[in-house]
N, C-alpha and C positions, 0 to 999 in steps of 0.2 A: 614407526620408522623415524628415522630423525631428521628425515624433510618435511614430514608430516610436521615433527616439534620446530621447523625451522616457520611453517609457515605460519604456526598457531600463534608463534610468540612475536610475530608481525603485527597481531590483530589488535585493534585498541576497544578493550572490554566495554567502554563507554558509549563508544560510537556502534557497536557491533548490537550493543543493547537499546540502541537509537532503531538501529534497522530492525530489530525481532517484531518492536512496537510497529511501527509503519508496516512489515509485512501481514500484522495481525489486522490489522485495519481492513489494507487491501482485502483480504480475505473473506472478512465481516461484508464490504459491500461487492464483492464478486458473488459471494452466496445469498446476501437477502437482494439485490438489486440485477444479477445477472452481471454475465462477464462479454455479454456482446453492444458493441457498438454500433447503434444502426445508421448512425450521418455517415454521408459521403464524404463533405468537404472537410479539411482542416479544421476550419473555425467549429464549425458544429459540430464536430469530435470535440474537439476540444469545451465548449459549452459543456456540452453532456457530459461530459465526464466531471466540470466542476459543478454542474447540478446531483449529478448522484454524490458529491461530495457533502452537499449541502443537504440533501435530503438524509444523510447518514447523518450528519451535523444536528442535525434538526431532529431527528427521532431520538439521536444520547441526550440530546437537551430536556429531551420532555419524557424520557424514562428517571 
């Protein structure tokens, strides 16, 4: 349809191949690391989720 081609030719191929990478990631540590968050608070949400980052960090490094 040619809103469809209105909105495709919006997309900047560069950045759109920015986010495929990053959703792949997410992906990677939602299935090896789980996709629940057990802290309550802000902060320790937030820790955790940069520890599972690190820990996904740390197993690419040593594969």
């Amino acid at each position: 349809r040619p809103i469809d081609h209105a909105h495709n030719a919006r997309i900047d191929g560069t950045l759109y191949g920015q986010r495929a990478l990053s959703e792949t990631v997410f992906s990677v540590i939602k299935r090896t690391l789980g996709d629940v968050v057990r802290a309550r608070s802000w902060y320790r949400e937030f820790r955790e989720i940069v520890l599972m980052c690190v820990d996904y960090n740390i197993k690419r490094a040593v594969n």
